[in-house]
N, C-alpha and C positions, 0 to 999 in steps of 0.2 A: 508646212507639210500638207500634200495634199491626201484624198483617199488611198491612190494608186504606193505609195511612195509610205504611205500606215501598215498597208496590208504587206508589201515586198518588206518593212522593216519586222514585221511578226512571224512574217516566214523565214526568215534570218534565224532570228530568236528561237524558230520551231526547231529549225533543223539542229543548233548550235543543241540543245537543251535533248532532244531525241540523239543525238551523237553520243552525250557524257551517260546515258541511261543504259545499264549492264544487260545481257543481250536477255537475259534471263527473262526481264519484265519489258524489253523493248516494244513490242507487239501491243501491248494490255499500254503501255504508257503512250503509243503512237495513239492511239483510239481515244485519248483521256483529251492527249493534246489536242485533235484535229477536232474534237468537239468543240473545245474552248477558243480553237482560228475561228471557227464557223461563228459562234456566239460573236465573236469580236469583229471579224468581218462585217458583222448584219449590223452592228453598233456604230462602229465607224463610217457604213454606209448614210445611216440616219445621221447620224452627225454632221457629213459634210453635204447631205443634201436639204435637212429641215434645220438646222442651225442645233446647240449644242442642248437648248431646254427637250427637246425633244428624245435625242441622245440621251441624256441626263436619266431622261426617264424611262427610258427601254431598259438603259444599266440597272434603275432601283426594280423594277421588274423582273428582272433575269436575278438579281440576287435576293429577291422574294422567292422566287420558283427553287434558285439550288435551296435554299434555308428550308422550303418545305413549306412556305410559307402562303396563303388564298392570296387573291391581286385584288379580293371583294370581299367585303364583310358577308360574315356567315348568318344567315337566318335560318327562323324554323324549315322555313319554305325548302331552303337548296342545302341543309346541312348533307344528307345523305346519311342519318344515323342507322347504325348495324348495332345489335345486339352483344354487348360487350362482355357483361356478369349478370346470367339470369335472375342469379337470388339477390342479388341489390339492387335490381332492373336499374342498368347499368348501360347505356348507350354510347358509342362511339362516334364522332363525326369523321365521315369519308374524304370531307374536303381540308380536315387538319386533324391529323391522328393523335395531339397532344389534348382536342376538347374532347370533353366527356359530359354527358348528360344525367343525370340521377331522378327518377321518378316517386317522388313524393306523394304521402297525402294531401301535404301541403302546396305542391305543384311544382315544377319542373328546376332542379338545380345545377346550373352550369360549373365546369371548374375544369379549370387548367394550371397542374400545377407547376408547366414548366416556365411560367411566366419570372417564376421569383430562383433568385441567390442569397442564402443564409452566410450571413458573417458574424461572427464571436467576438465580442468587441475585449475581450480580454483574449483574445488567439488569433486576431484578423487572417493572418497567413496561413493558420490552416487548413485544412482540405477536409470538405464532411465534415459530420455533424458527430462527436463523441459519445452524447450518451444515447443508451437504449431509450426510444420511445419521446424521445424530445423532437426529433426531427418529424413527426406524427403531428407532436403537436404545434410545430410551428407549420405545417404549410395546413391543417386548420383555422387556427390562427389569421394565418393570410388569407385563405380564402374566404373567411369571413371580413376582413379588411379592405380586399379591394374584389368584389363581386364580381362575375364576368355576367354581363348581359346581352342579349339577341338585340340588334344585331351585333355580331363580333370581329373584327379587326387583329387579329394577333399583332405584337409590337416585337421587332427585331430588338428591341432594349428589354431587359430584366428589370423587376423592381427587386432592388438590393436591401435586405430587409434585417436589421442590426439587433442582435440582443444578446442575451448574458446566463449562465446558468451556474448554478452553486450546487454540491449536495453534499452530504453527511449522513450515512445509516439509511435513515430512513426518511429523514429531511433532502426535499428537493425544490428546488423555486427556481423561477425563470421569468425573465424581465423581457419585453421587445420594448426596445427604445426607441428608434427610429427607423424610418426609411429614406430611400432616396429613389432617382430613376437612372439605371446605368447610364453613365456619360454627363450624369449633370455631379453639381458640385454644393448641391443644396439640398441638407436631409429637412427632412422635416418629422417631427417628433406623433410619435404612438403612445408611451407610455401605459402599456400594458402588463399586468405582473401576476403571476400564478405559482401555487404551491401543490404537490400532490399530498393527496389525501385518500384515506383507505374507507372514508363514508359514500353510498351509495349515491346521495346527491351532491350532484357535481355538477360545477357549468361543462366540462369537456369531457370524454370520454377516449383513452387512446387504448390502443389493447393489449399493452400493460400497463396501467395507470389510471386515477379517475385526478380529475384537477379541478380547484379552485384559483377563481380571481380575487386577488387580496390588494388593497391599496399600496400605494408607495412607501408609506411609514413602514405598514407590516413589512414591505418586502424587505426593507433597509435594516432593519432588526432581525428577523432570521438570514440577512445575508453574513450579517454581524455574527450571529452565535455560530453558522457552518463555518466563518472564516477561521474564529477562534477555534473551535472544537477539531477542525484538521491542524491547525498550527500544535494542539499541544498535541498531536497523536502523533507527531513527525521527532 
């Protein structure tokens, strides 16, 4: 297949696909399409004129840009930071609306939290995070785990980030076991475990909740006593 013979099979396709679209949205769907000939024509072009590494890479490009996503690592220099939340001086980066800047006494804190996906290793299928104030504390959690630094690269992959929650009254604990990087097939272990607690000193702070890091034995033992204490309530 050559260029000529890509671009008449695309437009085949345009028309066949603009034909079955109800007249309602036809107009709004013609504009969607003829964007995406246009993008695919420019592609195809490079393709058959600089060979297909070239192509290759215009495509990972163009689905950085629909994703939202920089083509260049973010620095101080070109971030483009806007004034997010005054009272937490709270900064926005213009060239990826998902970082965010936090101004410390201690110095400047990066965080992105849409890097990460929470799974329930006792509910994997589920959707969203259950209880009040857990989900607070795991993308915490995360982003003390994996820091974002200047310069910044956003990743089209999620880190997929595993853990486990129990509670009872007043008893609450939660365990991050592991992670992984979406699309791979190898976690590798965190072993992290927390209880909330009503004492003022606490390693985390969530804004309902204050928490403690407790080891694995503890955690294994009050997971014990919530399991039992809902079994005999049932």
């Amino acid at each position: 297949m050559d260029v000529r013979s890509a671009l008449n099979w695309a437009r085949k396709e345009k028309d066949i696909l603009i034909g079955e679209v109800s007249e309602e949205t036809k107009d709004e769907a013609a504009k969607a399409i003829e964007a995406a000939e246009t993008a695919y024509e420019a592609l195809m072009t490079e393709y058959f004129q600089s060979g297909y590494s070239s192509a290759a890479l215009g495509k990972a490009f163009l689905k950085r840009l629909c994703d939202g996503l920089p083509l260049t690592p973010i620095t101080e220099e070109n971030a483009e930071w806007t004034l997010f939340n005054e009272k937490n001086k709270m900064y926005r980066s213009g060239r990826y609306s998902k970082l965010f800047k936090i101004c410390t006494d201690e110095g400047d804190v990066y965080i992105d939290p849409s890097r990460f996906k929470f799974v329930d290793v006792d509910d994997p299928d589920s959707v969203g995070i259950s209880s009040q104030g857990v989900g607070e504390l795991l993308n915490i959690i995360a982003e003390q785990l994996f820091r974002v630094e200047l310069p910044y690269l956003p990743s089209d992959k999620k880190i997929i980030i595993f853990y486990q929650e129990n509670a009872h009254n007043t008893d609450r604990i939660l365990a991050v076991t592991h992670y992984m990087l979406e699309g791979t097939v190898n976690p590798q272990p965190i072993k992290k475990f927390y209880k909330a607690v009503n004492a003022d000193e606490c390693d985390i702070v969530t804004s309902d909740t204050n928490w403690i890091e407790i080891d694995k034995e503890k955690f294994v033992a009050l997971n014990f006593r919530i399991e039992r204490a809902n079994k005999e309530e049932k």
